[in-house]
Kinemage of the C-alpha trace (Angstrom):
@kinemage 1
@onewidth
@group {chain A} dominant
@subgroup {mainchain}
@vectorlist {calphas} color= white
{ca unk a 1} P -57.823 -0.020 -58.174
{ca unk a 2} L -55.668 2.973 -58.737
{ca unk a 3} L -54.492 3.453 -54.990
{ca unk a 4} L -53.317 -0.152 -55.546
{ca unk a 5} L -51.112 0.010 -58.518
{ca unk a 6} L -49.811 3.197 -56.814
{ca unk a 7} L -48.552 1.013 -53.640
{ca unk a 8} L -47.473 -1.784 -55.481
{ca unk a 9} L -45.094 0.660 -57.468
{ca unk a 10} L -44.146 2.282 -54.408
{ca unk a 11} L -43.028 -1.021 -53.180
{ca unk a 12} L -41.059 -2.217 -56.365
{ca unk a 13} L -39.171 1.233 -55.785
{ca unk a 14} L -38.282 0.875 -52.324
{ca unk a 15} L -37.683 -2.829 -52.600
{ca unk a 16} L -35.245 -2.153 -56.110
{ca unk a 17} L -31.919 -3.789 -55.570
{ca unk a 18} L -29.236 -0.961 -55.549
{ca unk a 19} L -25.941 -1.919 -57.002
{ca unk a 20} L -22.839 0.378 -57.196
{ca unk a 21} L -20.254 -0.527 -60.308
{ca unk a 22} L -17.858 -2.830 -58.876
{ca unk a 23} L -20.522 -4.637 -57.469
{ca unk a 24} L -22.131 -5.128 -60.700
{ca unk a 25} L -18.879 -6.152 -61.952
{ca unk a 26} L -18.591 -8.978 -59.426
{ca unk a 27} L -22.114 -10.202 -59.996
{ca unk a 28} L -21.085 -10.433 -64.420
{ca unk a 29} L -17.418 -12.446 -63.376
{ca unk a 30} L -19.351 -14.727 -61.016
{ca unk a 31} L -22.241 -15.188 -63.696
{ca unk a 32} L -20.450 -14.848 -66.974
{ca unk a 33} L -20.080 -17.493 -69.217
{ca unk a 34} L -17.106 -16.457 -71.223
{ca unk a 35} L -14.582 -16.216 -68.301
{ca unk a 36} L -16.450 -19.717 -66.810
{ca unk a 37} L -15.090 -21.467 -70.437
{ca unk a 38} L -11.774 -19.597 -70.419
{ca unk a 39} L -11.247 -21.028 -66.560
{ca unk a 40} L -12.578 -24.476 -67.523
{ca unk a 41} L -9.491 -23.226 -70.930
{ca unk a 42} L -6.859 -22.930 -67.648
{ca unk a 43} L -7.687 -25.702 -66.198
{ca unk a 44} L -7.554 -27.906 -68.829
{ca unk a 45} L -3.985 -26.714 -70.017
{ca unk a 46} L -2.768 -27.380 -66.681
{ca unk a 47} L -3.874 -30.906 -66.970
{ca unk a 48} L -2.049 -31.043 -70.656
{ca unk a 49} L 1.041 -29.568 -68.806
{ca unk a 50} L 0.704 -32.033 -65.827
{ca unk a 51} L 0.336 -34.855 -68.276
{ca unk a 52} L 3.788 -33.918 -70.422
{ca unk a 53} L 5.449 -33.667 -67.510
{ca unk a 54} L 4.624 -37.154 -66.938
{ca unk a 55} L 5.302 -38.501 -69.796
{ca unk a 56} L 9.122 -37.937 -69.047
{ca unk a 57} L 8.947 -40.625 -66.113
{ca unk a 58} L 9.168 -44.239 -66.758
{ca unk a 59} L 6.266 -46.358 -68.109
{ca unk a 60} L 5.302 -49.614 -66.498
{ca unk a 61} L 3.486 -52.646 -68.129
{ca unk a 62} L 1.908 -55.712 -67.131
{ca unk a 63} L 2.063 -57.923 -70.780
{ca unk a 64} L 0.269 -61.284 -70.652
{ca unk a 65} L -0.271 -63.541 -73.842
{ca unk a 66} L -0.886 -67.054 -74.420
{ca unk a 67} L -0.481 -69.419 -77.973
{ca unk a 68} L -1.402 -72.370 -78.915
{ca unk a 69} L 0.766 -74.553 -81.331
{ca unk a 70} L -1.066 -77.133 -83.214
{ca unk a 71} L 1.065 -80.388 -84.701
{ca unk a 72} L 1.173 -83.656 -84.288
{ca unk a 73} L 1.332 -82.282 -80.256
{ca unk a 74} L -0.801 -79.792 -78.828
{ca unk a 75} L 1.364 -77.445 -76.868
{ca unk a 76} L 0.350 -74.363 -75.187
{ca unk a 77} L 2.136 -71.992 -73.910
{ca unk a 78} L 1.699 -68.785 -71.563
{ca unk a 79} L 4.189 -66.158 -71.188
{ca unk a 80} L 4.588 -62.819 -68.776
{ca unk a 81} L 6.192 -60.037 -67.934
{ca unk a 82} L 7.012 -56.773 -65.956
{ca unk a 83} L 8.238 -53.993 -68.067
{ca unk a 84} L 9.706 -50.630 -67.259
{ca unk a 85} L 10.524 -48.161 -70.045
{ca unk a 86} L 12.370 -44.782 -70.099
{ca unk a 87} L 13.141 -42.530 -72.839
{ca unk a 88} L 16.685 -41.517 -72.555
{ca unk a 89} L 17.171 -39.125 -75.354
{ca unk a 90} L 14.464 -37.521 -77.754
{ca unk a 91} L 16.550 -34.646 -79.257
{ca unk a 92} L 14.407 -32.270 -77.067
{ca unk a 93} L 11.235 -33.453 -78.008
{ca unk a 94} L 9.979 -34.115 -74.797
{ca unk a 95} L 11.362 -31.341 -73.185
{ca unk a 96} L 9.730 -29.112 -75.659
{ca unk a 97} L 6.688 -30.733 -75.462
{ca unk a 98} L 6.559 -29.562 -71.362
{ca unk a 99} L 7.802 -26.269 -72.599
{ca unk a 100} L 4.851 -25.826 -74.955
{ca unk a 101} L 2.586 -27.081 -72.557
{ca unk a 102} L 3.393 -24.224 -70.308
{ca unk a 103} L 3.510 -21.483 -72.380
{ca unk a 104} L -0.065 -22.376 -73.031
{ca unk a 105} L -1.263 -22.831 -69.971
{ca unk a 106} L 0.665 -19.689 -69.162
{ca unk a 107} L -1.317 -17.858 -72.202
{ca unk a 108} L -4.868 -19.212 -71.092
{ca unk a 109} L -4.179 -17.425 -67.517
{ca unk a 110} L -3.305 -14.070 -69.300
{ca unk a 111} L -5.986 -14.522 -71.763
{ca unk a 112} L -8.835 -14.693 -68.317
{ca unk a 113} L -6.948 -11.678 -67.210
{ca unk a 114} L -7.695 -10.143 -70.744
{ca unk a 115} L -11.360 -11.111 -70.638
{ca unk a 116} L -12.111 -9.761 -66.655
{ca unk a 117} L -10.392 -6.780 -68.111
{ca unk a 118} L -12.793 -6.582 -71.506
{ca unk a 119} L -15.896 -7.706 -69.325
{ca unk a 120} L -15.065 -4.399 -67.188
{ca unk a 121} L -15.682 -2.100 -69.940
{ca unk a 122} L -18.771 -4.130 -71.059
{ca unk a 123} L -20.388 -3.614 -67.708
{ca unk a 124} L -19.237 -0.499 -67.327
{ca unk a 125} L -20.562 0.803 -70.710
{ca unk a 126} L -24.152 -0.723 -70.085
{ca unk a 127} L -23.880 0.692 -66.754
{ca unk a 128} L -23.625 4.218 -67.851
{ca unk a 129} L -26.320 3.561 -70.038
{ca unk a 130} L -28.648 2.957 -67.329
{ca unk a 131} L -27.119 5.982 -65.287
{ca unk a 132} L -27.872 8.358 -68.212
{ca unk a 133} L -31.615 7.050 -68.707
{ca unk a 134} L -31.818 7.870 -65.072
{ca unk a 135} L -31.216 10.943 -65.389
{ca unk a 136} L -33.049 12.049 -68.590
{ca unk a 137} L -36.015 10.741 -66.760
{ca unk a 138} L -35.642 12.588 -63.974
{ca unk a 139} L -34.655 15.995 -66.074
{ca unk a 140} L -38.491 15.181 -67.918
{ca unk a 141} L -40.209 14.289 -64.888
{ca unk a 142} L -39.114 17.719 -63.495
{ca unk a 143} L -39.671 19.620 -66.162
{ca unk a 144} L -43.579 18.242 -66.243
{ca unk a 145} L -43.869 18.805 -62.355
{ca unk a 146} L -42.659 22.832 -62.916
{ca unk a 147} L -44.748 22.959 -65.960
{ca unk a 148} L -47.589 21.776 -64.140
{ca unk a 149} L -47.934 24.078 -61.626
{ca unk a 150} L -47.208 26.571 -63.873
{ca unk a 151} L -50.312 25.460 -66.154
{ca unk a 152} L -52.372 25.914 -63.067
{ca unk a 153} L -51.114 29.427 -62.460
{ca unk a 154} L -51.390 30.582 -65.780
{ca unk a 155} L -55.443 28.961 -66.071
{ca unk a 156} L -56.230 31.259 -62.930
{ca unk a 157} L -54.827 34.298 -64.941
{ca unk a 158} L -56.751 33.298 -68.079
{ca unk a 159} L -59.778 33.312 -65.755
{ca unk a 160} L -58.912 36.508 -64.327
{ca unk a 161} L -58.197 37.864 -67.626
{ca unk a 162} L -55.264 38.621 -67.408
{ca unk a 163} L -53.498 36.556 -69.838
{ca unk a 164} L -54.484 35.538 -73.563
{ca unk a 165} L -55.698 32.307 -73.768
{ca unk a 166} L -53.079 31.344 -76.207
{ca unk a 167} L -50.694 31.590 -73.362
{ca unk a 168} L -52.458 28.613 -71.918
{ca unk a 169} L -51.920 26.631 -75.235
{ca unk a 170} L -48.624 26.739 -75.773
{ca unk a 171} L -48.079 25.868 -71.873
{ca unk a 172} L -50.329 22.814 -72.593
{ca unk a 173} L -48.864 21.551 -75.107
{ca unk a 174} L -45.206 21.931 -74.348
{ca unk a 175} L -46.382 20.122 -70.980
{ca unk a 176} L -48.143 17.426 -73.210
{ca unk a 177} L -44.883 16.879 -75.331
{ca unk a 178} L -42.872 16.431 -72.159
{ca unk a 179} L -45.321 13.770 -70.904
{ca unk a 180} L -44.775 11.899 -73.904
{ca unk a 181} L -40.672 12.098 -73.499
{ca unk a 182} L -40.922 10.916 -70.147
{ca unk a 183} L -42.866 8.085 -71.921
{ca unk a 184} L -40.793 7.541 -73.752
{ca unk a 185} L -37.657 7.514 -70.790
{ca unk a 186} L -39.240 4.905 -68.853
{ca unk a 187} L -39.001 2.543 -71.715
{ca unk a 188} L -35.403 3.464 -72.432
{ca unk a 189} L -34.514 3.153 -68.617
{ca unk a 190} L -36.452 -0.396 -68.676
{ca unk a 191} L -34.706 -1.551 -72.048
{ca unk a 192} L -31.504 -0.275 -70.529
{ca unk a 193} L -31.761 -1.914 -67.089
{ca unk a 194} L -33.175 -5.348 -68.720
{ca unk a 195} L -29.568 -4.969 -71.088
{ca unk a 196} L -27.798 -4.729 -67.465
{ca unk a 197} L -29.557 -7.981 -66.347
{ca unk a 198} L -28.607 -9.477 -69.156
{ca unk a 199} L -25.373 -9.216 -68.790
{ca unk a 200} L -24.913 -9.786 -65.461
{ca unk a 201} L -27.455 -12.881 -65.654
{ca unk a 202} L -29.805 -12.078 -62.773
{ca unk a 203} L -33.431 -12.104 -62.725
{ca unk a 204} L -34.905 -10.242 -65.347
{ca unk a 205} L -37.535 -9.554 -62.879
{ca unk a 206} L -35.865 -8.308 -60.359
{ca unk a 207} L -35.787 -4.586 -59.769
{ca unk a 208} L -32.289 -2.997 -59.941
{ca unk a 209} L -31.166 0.872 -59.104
{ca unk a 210} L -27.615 1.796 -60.321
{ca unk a 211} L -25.689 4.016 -57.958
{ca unk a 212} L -23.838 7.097 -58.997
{ca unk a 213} L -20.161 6.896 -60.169
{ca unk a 214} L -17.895 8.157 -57.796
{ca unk a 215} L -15.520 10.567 -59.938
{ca unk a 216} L -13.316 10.998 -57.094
{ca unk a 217} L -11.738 7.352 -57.741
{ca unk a 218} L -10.203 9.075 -60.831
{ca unk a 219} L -6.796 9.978 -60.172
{ca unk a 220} L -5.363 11.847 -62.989
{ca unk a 221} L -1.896 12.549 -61.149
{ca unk a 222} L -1.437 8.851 -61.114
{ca unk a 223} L -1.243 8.717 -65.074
{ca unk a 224} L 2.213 9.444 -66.587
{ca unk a 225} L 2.081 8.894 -70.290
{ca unk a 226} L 5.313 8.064 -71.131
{ca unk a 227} L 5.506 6.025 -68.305
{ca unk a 228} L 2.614 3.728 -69.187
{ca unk a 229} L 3.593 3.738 -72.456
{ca unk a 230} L 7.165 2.487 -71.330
{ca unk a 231} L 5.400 -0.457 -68.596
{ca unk a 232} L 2.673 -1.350 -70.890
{ca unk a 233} L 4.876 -2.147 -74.142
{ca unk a 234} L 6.967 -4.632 -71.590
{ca unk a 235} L 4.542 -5.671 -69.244
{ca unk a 236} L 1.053 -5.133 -70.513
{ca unk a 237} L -1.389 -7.416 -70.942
{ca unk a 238} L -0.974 -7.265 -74.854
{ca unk a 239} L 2.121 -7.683 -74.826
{ca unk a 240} L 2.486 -10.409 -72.666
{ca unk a 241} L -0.311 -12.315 -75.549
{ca unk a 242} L 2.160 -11.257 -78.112
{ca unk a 243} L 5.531 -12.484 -76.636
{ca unk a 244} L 3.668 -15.666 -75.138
{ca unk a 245} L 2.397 -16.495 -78.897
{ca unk a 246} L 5.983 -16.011 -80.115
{ca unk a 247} L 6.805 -18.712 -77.485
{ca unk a 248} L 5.198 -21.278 -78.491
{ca unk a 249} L 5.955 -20.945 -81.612
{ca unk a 250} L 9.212 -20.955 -80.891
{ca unk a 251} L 9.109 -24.051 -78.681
{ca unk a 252} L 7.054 -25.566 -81.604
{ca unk a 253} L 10.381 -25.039 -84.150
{ca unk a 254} L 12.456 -26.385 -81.395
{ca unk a 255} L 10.362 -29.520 -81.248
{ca unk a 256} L 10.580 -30.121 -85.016
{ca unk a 257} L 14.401 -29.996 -84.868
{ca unk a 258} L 14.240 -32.591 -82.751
{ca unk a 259} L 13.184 -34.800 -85.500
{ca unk a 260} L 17.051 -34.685 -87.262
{ca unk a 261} L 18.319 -36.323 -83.829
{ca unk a 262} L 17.989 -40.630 -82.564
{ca unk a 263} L 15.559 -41.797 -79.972
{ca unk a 264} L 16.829 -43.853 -77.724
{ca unk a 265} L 14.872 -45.773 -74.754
{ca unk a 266} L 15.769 -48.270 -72.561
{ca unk a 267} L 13.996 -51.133 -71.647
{ca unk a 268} L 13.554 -53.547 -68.653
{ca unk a 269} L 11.656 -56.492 -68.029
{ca unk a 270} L 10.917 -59.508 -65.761
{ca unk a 271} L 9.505 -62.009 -67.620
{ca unk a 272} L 8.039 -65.523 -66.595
{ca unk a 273} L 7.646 -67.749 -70.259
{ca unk a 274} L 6.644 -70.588 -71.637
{ca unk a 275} L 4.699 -72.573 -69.401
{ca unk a 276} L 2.065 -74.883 -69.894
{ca unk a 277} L -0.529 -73.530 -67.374
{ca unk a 278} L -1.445 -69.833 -66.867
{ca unk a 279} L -1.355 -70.641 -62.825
{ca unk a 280} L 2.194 -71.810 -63.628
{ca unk a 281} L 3.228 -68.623 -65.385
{ca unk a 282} L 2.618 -67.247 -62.250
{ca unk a 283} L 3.413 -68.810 -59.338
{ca unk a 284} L 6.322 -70.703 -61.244
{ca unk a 285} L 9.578 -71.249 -59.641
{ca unk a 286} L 11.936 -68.079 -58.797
{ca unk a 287} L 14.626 -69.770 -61.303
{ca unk a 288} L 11.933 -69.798 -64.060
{ca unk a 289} L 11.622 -65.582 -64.230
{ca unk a 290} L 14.313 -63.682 -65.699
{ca unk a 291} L 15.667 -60.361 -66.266
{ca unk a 292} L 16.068 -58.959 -69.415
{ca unk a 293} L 17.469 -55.055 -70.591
{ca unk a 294} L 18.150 -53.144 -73.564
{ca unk a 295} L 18.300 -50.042 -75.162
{ca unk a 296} L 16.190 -49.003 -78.339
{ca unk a 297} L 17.893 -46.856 -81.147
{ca unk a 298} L 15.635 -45.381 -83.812
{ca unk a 299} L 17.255 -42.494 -86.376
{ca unk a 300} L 15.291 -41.108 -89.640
{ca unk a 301} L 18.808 -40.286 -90.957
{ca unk a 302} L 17.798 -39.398 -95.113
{ca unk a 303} L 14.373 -38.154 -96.027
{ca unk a 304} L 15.107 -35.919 -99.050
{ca unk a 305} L 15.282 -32.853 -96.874
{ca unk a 306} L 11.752 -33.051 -95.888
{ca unk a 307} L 12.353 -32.511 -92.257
{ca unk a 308} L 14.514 -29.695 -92.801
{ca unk a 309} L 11.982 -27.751 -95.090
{ca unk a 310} L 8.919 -27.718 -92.082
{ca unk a 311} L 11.769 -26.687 -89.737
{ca unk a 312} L 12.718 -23.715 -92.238
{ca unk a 313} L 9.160 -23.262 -92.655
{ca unk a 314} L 8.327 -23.072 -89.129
{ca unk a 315} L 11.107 -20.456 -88.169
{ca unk a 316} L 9.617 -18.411 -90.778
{ca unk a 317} L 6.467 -18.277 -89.099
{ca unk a 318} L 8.217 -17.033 -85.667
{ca unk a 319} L 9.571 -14.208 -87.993
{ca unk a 320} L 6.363 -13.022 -89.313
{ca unk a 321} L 4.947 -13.035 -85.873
{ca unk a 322} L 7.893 -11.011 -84.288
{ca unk a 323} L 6.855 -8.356 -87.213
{ca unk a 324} L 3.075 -8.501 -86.005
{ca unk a 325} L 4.188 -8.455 -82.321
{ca unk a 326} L 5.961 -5.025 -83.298
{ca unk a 327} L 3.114 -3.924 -85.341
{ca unk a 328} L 0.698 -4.201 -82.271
{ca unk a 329} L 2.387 -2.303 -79.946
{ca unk a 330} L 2.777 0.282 -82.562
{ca unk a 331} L -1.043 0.553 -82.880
{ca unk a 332} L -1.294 -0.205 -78.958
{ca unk a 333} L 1.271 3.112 -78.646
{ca unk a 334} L -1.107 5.532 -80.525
{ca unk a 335} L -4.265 3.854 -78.630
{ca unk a 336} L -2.930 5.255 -75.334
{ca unk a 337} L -1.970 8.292 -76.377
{ca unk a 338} L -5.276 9.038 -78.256
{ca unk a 339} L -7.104 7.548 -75.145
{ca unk a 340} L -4.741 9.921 -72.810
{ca unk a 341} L -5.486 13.123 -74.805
{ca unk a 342} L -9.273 11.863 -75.149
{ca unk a 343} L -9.425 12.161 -70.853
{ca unk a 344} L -8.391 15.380 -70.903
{ca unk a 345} L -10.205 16.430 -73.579
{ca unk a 346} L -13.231 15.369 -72.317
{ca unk a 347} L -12.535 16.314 -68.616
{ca unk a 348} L -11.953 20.095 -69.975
{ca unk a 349} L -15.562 19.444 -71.860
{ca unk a 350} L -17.248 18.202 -68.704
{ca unk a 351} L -16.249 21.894 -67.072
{ca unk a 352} L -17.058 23.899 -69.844
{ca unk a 353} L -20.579 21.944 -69.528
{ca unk a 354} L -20.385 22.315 -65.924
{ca unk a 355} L -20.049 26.053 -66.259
{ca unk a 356} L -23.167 26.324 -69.534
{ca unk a 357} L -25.299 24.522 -66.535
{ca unk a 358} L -24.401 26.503 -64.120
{ca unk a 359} L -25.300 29.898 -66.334
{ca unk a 360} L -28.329 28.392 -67.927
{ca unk a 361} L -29.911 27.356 -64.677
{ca unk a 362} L -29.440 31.117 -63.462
{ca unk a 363} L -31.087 32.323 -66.593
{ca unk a 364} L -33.813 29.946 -66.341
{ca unk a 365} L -34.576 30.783 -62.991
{ca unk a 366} L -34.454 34.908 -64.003
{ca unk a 367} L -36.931 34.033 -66.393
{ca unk a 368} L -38.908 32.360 -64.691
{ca unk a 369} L -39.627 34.724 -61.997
{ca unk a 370} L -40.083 37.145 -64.980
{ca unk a 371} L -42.661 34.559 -66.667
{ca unk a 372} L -44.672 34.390 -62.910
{ca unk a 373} L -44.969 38.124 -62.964
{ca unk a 374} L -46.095 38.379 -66.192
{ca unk a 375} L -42.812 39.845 -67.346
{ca unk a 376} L -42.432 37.190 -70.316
{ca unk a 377} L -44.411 35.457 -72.960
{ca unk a 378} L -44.803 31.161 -72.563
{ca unk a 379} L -41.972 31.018 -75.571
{ca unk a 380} L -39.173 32.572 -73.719
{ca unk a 381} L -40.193 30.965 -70.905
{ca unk a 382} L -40.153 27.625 -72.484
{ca unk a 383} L -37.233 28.425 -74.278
{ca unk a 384} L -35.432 29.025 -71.077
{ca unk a 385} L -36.235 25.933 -69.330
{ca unk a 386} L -35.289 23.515 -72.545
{ca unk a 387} L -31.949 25.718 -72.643
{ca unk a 388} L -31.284 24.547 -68.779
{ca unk a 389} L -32.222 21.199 -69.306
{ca unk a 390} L -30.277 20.396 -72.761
{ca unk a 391} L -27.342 21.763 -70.946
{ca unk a 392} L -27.860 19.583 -67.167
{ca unk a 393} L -27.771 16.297 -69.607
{ca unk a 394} L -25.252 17.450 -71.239
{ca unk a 395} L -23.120 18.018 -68.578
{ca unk a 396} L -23.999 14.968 -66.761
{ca unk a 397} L -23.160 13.006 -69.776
{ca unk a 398} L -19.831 14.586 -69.869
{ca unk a 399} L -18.896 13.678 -66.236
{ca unk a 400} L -20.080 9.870 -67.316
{ca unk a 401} L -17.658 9.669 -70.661
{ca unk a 402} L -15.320 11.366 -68.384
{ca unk a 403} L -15.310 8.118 -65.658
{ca unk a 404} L -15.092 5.588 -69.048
{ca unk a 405} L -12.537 7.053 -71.055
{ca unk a 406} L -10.428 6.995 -67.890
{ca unk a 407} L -11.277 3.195 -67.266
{ca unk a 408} L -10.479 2.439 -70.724
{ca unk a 409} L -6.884 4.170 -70.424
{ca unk a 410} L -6.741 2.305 -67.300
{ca unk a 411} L -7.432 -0.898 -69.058
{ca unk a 412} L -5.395 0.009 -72.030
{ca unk a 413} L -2.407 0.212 -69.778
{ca unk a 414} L -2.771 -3.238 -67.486
């Protein structure tokens, strides 16, 4: 029974689905709901856009009625027509209505950019997670397979005599403690790869291996502060949201000021009335259907300033935004720089880890060819080997903050 659950975990390893980043990435845009309802957002705003546009053209309508007059006759009577009607002048409102349309179809399509952009991170960040619970796993599993043979080395001294028993104790239960952290890794690696699933909707069943992070894709020379400070606070992503806001509010004041000019439409219509049958209203003679145009004129010209207040009102409100637009890209200037100092801050961290690895593993190896000849006691040998392997996850975890504070500078500056 045992030789079977050993192949059938040999075979969920070698048949594990490995996934690098960006293909992980694809997988959560193709599968994540968010960006589906901000799409389904875009689309619908281009419909609202394609409908204002059409709402400029003429409209044309069929009218049909019939009435009966009851007197000392009964007459009936059925009348129709063919109407066309066009707006002529609106003071703007029409026009502003396809301008506001269009900033906010515009402002959906940024605001998708803005969520593939906050997805990225959101993979990215569970991503790591799964990367790091890789490799505490595989620090513990190592640590268990050198203690191990170690144990068995040190029981054929004890038998030899020629090493205290209590030797042998420590050994076991430092190796007994490890077996119950890599106990504890396996769940955190499942919990963490199930999180991953999760958010990239697969298969919860499904086995999945994360690939390493290429840190040669990081290209530090590429990053000129000042420079992406300049772009971003013209071009960037938030600051496209901000001026596109201030847009349509904008077009929304214009479109109240239309409200102190006329409407005027015009009107045309062939009409076919007054006949006794409804065939007849139809298929009546040519000299029996006439033509008929006129023009509409409607003007609100005295409301006790009403109209004028919400106008005031609503140029206010472009105001206050201008001031929050300016106060964003404030805060949006500082989280650049912080996240530009934070890289290099952390890339100087991942060598000075690089470098306590590097030493520790040398020690650790020294002492351990002391412990084998009997040089050293279990406790500095022990001691050693925790030394190297606090400082290898350490430093791997430095090269993986490394890779997201750059992606999050990266992002920062779209």
């Amino acid at each position: 029974m045992k030789k079977i659950f050993l192949f059938l975990l040999i075979i969920n390893l070698t048949f594990a689905r490995e996934i690098s980043f960006e293909e992980a990435l694809e997988i959560a845009k193709k599968n994540n709901r968010n960006l589906q309802i901000q799409e389904l957002t875009v689309n619908q705003k281009k419909l609202e856009k394609n409908s204002k546009v059409k709402e400029l053209l003429p409209t044309i309508q069929i009218n049909s009625s019939y009435e009966k007059i009851e007197n000392q006759y009964e007459d009936e009577k059925f009348n129709n027509s063919l109407k066309a009607k066009q707006t002529i002048f609106s003071g703007g409102e029409k026009y502003n209505d396809v301008k506001l349309a269009k900033h906010n179809e515009e402002l959906e399509k940024i605001n998708l950019y803005n969520e593939e952009n906050y997805l990225r991170i959101k993979v990215l960040e569970s991503y790591i997670q799964c990367l790091y619970n890789k490799e505490i796993l595989l620090v513990y599993e190592k640590s268990y397979e050198d203690k191990e043979k170690e144990l068995e080395r040190q029981v054929e001294f004890r038998n030899l005599g020629l090493v205290d028993k209590t030797e042998v104790l420590k050994l076991e239960s430092s190796l007994y403690q490890t077996q119950g952290k890599i106990l504890e890794a396996k769940n955190n690696l499942i919990t963490g790869n199930l999180a991953l699933k999760t958010l990239l909707r697969i298969d919860p069943r499904e086995k999945i291996q994360v690939k390493e992070l290429d840190l040669k894709t990081i290209q530090m020379k590429n990053i000129v502060l000042e420079e992406d400070i300049k772009n971003t606070l013209k071009n960037g992503v938030q600051s496209k949201i901000l001026n596109k806001n201030i847009d349509i509010k904008e077009s929304e004041t214009s479109k109240k000021l239309s409200s102190f000019f006329p409407k005027v439409s015009a009107e045309y219509s062939y009409n076919n009335i007054n006949k006794d049958k409804f065939s007849g209203s139809f298929s009546g003679h040519q000299d029996d259907w006439e033509w008929r145009a006129g023009i509409s004129f409607e003007w609100d010209i005295f409301n006790f300033g009403s109209d004028m207040d919400i106008y005031r009102s609503s140029k206010l409100d472009v105001e206050k935004l201008k001031l929050t637009r300016d106060e964003e890209l404030d805060n949006l200037r500082k989280n650049m720089i912080n996240a530009y100092n934070n890289i290099f801050t952390l890339e100087k961290s991942m060598e000075s880890n690089r470098k306590a690895f590097e030493t520790s593993l040398e020690t650790y190896n020294i002492e351990k060819e002391k412990y084998e000849n009997r040089l050293i006691d279990t406790i500095d040998y022990l001691k050693a080997e925790e030394d190297m392997m606090r400082t290898k996850v350490e430093y791997y975890n430095s090269k993986l903050n490394y890779f997201l504070a750059y992606e999050k500078y990266m992002v920062l500056r779209k």
